[in-house]
C-alpha positions as CSV (number, residue, x, y, z in Angstrom):
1,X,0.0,0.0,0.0
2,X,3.1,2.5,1.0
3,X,4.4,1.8,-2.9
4,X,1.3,2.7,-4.6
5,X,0.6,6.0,-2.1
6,X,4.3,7.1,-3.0
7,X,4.2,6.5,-7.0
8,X,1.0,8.2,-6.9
9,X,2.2,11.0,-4.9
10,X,5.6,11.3,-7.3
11,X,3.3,11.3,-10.3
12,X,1.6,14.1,-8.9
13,X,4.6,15.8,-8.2
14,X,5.7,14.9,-11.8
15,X,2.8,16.8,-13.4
16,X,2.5,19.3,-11.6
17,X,6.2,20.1,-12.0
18,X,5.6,19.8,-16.3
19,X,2.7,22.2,-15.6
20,X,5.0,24.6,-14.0
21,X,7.5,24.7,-16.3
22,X,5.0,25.1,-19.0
23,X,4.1,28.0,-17.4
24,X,0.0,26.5,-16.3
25,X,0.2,26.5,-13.2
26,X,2.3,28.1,-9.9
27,X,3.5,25.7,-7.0
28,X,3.0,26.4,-3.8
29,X,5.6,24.9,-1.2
30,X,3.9,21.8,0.2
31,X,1.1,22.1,-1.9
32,X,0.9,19.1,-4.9
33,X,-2.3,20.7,-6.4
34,X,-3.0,22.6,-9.7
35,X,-2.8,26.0,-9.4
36,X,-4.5,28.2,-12.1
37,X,-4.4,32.1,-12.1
38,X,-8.1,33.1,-11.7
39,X,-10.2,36.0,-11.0
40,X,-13.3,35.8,-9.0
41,X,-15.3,35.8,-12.2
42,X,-13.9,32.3,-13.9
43,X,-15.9,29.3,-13.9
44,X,-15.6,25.3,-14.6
45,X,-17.9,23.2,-16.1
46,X,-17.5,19.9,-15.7
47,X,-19.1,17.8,-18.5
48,X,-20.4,13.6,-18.5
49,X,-17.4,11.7,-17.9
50,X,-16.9,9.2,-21.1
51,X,-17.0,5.4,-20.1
52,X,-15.1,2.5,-21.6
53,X,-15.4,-0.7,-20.3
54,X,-18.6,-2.4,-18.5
55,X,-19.3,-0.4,-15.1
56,X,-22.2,-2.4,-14.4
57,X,-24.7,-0.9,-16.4
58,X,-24.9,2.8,-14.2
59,X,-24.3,5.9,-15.9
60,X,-21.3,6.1,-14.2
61,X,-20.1,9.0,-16.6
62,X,-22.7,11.2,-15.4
63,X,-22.4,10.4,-11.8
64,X,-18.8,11.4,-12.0
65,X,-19.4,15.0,-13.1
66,X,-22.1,15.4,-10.4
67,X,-19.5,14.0,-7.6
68,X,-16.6,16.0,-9.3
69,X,-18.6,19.2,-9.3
70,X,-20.1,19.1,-5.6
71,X,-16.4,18.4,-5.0
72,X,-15.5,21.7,-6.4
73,X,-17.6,24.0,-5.4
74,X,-17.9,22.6,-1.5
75,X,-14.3,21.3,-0.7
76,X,-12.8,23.7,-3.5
77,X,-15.1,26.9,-3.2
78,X,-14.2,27.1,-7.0
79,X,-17.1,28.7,-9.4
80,X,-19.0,26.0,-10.9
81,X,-21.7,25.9,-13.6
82,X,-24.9,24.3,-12.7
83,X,-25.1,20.3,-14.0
84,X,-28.6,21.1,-15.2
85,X,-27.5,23.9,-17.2
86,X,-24.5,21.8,-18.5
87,X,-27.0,19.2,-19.4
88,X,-29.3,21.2,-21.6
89,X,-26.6,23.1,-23.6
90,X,-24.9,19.6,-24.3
91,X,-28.0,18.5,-26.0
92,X,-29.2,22.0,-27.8
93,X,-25.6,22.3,-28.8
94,X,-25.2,18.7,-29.5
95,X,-21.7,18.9,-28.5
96,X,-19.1,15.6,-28.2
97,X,-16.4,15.5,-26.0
98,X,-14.7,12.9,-28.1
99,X,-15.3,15.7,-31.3
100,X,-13.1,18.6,-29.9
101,X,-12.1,21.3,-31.8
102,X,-11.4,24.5,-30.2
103,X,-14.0,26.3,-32.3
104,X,-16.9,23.9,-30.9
105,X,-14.8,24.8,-27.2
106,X,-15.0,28.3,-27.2
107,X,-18.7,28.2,-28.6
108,X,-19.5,25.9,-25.3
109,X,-17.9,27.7,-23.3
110,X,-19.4,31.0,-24.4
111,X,-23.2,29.4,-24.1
112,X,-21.8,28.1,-20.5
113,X,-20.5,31.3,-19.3
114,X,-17.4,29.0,-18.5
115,X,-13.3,30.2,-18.3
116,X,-12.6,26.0,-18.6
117,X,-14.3,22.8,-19.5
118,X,-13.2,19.7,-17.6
119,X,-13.6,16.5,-19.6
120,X,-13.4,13.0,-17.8
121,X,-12.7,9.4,-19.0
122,X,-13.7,6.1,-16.5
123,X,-12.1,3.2,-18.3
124,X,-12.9,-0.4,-16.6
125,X,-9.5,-2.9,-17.3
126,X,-10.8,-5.9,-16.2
127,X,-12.5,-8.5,-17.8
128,X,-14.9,-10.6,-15.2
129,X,-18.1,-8.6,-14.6
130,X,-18.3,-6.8,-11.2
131,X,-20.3,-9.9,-9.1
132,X,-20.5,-9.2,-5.2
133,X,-21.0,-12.5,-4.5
134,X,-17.8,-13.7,-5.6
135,X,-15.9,-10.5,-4.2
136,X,-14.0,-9.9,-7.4
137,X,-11.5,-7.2,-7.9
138,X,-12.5,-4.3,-10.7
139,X,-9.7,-1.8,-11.6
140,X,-10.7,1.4,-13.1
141,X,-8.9,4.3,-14.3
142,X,-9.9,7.9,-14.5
143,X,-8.5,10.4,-16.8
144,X,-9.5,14.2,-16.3
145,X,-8.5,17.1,-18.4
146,X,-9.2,20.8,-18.1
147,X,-9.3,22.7,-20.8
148,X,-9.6,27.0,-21.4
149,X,-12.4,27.8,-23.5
150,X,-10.2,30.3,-24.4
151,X,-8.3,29.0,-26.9
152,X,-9.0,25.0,-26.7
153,X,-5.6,24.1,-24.5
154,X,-5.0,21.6,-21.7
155,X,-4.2,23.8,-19.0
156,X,-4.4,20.7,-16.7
157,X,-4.6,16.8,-16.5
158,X,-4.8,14.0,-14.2
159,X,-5.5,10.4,-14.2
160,X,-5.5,7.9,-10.9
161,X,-5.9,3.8,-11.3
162,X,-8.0,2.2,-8.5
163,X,-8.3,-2.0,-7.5
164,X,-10.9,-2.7,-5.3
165,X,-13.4,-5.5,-3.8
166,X,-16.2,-2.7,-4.0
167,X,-18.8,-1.7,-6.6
168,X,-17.5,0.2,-9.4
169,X,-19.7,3.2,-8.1
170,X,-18.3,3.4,-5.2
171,X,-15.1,3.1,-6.5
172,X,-15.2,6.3,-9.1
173,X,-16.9,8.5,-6.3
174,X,-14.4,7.7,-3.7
175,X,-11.2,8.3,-6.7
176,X,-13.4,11.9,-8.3
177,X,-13.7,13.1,-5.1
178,X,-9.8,12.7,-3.9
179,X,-9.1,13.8,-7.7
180,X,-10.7,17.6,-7.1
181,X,-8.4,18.5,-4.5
182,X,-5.7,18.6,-7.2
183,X,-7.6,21.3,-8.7
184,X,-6.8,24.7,-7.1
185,X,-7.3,28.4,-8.1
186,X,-4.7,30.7,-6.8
């Protein structure tokens, strides 16, 4: 357990030193999070998560960007856009995440009133099918990327792997909500 709580910690560490030299993000001395220059105006909207794999059926994707948002906006205080709101422009817009061109960014964004857009993938490993009864294992992977409406960049990514004996539910909420402390405004 110690090995994987260090290599995770060192690939934090990792990314948010790449971030700083690129000149996203500012560290703060024992602070491992993102740190994005921000006014009080700028907001995040945080879109459905894709899903790859079987998760057991849920719309896990969805459930994702409603943990990763209360996450946000309680533990965070950071400016979030309403999940309904996000919702109804996705399907007026018909917008893809997995179609991304910065053009189709900014226009989301401007409908959204948004500074970023943060994008999630859950991708299931495994092949056996989550059974309780049997106590198997799932592993799962989650992949998030933020991205300025701006001018369609990655301004910041993450991605944590999880193995469990729990439901994959559980599992993603547990892993999106340790995930959003990593995402800071200065």
């Amino acid at each position: 357990m110690k090995k994987k709580h260090i290599s995770m910690q060192a690939m934090g560490v990792c990314i948010v030193i790449v971030l700083w030299i690129s000149g996203c993000c500012t560290l703060n001395s024992g602070n491992t999070g993102f740190r994005f220059s921000s006014n009080d105006s700028q907001k995040m909207a945080v879109l459905d998560f894709e899903e790859q794999g079987f998760l057991g059926g849920e719309k896990l994707g969805r459930f994702a960007a409603e943990e990763l948002t209360t996450a946000l906006f309680i533990k965070q205080n950071l400016k979030v856009v309403d999940r309904a709101q996000v919702t109804a422009i996705m399907v007026e817009t018909q917008f893809s995440p997995s179609i991304l061109d910065v053009k189709s960014i900014q226009q989301l964004g401007e409908k959204l009133e948004s500074d970023y857009l943060i994008l999630g993938c859950i991708t299931r490993f495994d092949k056996e099918n989550f059974d309780p009864e049997t106590n198997g294992r799932i592993s799962v992977q989650i992949t998030i990327r933020i991205i300025s409406t701006r001018n369609g960049e990655v301004v910041g990514m993450i991605s944590r792997q999880s193995t469990k004996k729990e439901e994959p539910k559980i599992i993603v909420g547990k892993m999106v909500e340790a995930m959003a402390g990593f995402v800071r405004f200065k």
